[in-house]
C-alpha positions in Angstrom: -15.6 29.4 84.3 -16.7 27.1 86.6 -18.0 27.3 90.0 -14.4 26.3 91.9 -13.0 28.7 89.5 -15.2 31.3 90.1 -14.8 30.7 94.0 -11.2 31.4 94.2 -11.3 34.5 92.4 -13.7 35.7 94.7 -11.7 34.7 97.7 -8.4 36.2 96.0 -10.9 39.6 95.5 -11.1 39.5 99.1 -7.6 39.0 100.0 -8.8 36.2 103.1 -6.5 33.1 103.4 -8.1 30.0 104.0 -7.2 30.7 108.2 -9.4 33.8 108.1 -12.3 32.4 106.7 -11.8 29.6 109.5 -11.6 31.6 112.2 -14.2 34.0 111.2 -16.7 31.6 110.3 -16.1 29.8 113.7 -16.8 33.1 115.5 -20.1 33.2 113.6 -20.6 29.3 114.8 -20.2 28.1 110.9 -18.3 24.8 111.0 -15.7 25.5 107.9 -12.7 22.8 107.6 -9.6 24.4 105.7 -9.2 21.2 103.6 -13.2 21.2 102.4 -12.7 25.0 101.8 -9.8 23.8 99.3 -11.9 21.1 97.6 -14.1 24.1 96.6 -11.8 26.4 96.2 -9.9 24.0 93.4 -12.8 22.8 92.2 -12.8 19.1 93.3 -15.6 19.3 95.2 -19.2 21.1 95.3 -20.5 22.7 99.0 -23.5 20.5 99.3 -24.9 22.9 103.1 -26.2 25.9 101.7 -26.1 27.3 104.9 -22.1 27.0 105.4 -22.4 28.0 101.4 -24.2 31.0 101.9 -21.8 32.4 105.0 -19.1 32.1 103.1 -19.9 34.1 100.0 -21.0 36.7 101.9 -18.2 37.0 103.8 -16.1 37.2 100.7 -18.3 39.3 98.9 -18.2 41.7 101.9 -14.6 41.9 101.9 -13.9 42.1 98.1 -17.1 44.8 97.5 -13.9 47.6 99.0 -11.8 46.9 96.6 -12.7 49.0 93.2 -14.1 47.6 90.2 -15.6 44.2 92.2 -19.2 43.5 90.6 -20.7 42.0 93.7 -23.1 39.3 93.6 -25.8 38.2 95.4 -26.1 35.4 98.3 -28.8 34.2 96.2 -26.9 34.5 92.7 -24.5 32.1 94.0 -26.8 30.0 95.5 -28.4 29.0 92.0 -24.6 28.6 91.1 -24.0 26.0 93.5 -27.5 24.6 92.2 -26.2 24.4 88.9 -23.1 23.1 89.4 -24.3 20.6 91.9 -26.8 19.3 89.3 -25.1 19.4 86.4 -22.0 17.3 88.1 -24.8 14.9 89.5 -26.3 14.5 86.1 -22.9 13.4 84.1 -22.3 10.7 86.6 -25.6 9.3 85.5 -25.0 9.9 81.9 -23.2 7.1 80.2 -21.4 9.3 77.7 -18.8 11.6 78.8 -19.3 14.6 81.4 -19.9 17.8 79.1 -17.5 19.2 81.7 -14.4 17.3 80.6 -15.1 18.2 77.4 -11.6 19.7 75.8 -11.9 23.3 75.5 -12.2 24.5 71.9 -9.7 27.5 71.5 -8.4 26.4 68.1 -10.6 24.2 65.6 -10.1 20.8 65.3 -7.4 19.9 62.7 -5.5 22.8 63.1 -2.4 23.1 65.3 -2.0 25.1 68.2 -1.4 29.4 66.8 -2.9 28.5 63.2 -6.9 29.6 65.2 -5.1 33.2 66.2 -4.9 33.6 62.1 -8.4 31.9 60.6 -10.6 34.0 63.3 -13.2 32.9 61.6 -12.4 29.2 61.7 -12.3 29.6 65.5 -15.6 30.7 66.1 -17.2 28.6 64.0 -15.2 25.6 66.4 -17.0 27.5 69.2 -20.4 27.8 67.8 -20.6 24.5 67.4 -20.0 23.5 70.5 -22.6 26.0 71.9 -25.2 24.6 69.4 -23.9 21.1 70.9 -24.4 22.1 74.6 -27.4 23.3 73.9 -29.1 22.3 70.3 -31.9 24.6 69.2 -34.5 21.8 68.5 -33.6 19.3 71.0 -36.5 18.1 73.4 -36.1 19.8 76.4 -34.8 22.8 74.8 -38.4 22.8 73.1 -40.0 21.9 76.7 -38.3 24.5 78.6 -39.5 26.8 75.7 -43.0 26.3 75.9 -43.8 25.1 79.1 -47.1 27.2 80.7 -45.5 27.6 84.3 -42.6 26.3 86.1 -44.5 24.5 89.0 -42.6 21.2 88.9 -39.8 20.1 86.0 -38.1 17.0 85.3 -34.5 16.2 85.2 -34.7 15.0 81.8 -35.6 18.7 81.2 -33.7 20.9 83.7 -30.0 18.8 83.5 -29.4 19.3 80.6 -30.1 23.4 80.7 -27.4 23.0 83.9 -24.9 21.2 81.8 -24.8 23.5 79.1 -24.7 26.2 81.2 -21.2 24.4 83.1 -20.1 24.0 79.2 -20.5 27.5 78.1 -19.0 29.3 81.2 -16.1 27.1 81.3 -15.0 25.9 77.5 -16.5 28.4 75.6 -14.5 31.5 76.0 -14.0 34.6 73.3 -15.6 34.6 70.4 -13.2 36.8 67.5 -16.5 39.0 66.1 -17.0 41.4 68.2 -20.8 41.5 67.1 -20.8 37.8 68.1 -19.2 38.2 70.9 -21.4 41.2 71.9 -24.7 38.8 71.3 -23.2 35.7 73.0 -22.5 38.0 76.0 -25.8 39.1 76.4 -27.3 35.1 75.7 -25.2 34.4 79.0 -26.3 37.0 80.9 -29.5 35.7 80.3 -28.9 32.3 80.9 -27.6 32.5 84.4 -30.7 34.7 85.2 -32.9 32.2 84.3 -31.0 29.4 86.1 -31.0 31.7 88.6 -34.9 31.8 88.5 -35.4 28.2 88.1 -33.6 28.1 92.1 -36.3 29.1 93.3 -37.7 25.3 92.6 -37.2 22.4 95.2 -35.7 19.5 94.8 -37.2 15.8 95.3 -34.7 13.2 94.5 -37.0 10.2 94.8 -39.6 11.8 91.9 -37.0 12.8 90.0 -38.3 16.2 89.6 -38.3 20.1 91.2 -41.1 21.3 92.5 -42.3 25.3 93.4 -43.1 24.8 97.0 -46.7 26.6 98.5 -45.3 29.7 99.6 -45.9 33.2 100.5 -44.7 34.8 97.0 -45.1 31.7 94.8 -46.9 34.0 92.3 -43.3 36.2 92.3 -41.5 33.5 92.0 -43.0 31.6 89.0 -43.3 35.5 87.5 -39.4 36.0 87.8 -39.3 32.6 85.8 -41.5 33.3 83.3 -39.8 36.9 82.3 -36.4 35.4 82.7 -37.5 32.9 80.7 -38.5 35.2 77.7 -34.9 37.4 77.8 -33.6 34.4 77.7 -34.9 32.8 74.7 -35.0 36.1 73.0 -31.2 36.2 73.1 -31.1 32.9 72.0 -32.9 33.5 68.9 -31.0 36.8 68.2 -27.7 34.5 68.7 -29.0 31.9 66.4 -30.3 34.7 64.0 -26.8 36.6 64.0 -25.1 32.8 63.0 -27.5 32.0 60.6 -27.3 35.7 58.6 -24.1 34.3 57.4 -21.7 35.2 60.4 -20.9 31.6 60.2 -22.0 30.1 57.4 -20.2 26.9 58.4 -22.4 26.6 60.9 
């Protein structure tokens, strides 16, 4: 799902209409405008203040952590959401092929009409394995960079877009997978995937460079640690993934 997506589920968690959040958020002296909180709310647009950003998934968090069942997340979780998103839409207007986001969903394989995917299960995952390997190819370049890189002090766009792209691709077209052990493994390679976007927030941004950067602070050596572990998970899962396709799960592939 994407970030608007994820937004409004949180806000319907919390049971606040868009008045509340106004009104609280004005008490708090956060400027919030009803009509920007529906841009991001639907989608259409991405917060750009982190500070308004940050108020108002706590807020929402706060309200929807009483209700049962609600896995809360972080201010800082989100944070390297809005990062992501943020990027990733930034880097398809500079791409001259299409926006990974607007790429059509891949429920049922191509060829195949609508209800014939429900009854070749296997055809169906194959569809969305490809597009996985697509979003984010095993031997591409800055797959390989972000691999083997020493330390995360400073990365390029070239390398880091991309990672937030496929990450925009696999939360929003790539859904169930039939196989439940696929399905199990592709779980955990997403879990690990927003942790180590999550990681990589820790990182600056300098728009005239064209790069990130790991600014001199205080617990820089935690920091480019969290990196470097989530890092590891993360390509682990990602060769278990590969691994579980390639042992003839989907042979197609």
């Amino acid at each position: 799902m994407g970030l608007g997506s994820d937004l409004e589920d949180l806000r319907r968690a919390s049971w606040l209409s868009l008045d509340v959040i106004v009104d609280s958020a004005k008490l708090a002296g956060v400027g919030l405008k009803k009509t920007s909180l529906s841009e991001w709310f639907n989608g259409k647009t991405i917060p750009s203040d982190p500070k308004k950003f940050a108020y108002l998934v706590d807020l929402l968090e706060g309200q929807a952590s009483q209700r049962p069942g609600h896995k809360r997340r972080t201010v800082q979780e989100w944070e390297a959401r809005r990062k992501s998103a943020s990027r990733a839409r930034q880097s398809s207007r500079r791409s001259t092929s299409p926006a990974a986001s607007e790429a059509p969903a891949l429920d049922t394989p191509p060829g195949l009409s609508p209800g014939e995917g429900d009854r070749l299960p296997r055809a169906a995952d194959v569809a969305k394995a490809q597009r996985l390997l697509e979003a984010m190819p095993p031997e591409s370049r800055w797959v390989t960079q972000l691999r083997t890189q020493p330390v995360f002090t400073r990365l390029r766009d070239e390398f880091q877009d991309p990672l937030y792209a496929a990450q925009v691709v696999i939360h929003s077209e790539i859904r169930r997978f039939k196989d439940s052990d696929l399905q199990a493994a592709y779980d955990s390679f997403r879990e690990s995937l927003d942790a180590f976007v999550a990681a990589l927030g820790e990182l600056e941004y300098d728009e005239e460079k064209g790069l990130s950067y790991l600014p001199l602070v205080y617990d820089r050596d935690a920091s480019l640690e969290l990196m470097s572990s989530t890092r590891k998970v993360f390509f682990a899962r990602f060769e278990s993934l590969l691994e579980l396709l390639a042992d003839g799960n989907l042979d197609s592939v």
